[in-house]
N, C-alpha and C positions, 0 to 999 in steps of 0.2 A: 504493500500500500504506500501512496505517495505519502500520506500524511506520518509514517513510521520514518521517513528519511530525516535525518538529525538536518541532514545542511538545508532543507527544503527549509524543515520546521527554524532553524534560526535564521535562515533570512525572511520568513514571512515575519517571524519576533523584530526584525531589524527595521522593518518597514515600517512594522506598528510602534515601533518607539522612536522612530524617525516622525513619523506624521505626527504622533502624540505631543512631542518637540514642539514642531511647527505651531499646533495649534495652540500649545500654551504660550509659545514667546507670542500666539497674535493676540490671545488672549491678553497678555501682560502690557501691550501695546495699548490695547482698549481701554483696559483701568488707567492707565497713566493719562492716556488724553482724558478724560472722565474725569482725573481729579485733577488735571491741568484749571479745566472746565471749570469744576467747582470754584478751586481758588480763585479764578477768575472773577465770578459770580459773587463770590464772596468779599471781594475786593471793593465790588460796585455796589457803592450805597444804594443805589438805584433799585437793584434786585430784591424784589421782593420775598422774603425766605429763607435767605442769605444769610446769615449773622454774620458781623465780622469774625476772626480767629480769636481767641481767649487764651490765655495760659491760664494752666492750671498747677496749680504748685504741686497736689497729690501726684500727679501722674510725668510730671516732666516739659509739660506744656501741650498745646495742639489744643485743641477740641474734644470731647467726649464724645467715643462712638453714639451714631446713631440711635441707636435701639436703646442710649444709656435713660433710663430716667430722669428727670429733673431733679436737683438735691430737694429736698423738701428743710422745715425749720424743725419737723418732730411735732407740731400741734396744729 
């Protein structure tokens, strides 16, 4: 069987981690421009949604992810 052949079987694995490659560096291309975007957005008062950047002393500076909840005061 063709599929029993060792060199068959790792160049079809060469291929898939060749393409796998490919699409995550396009992938990694797509978030950077995305968060190029963001800063952008963020930059322009203008934008509505937008917050400027914050530092934050807990974490090092930047923003808090998305999903993070607002600090509340406790009451």
């Amino acid at each position: 069987m063709a599929q029993d052949d060792p060199e068959e079987l790792a160049q079809k694995l060469e291929r898939e981690a060749e393409e796998l490659a490919r699409r995550s560096q396009e992938l990694q291309g797509k978030v950077e421009q995305t968060r190029q975007g963001w800063e952008r957005k963020r930059a322009d008062g203008s934008v509505p949604g937008a917050p400027p950047a914050q530092k934050h002393a807990a974490d090092g500076g930047g923003s808090p992810a998305p999903e993070a909840p607002p600090k509340s005061d406790g009451g």
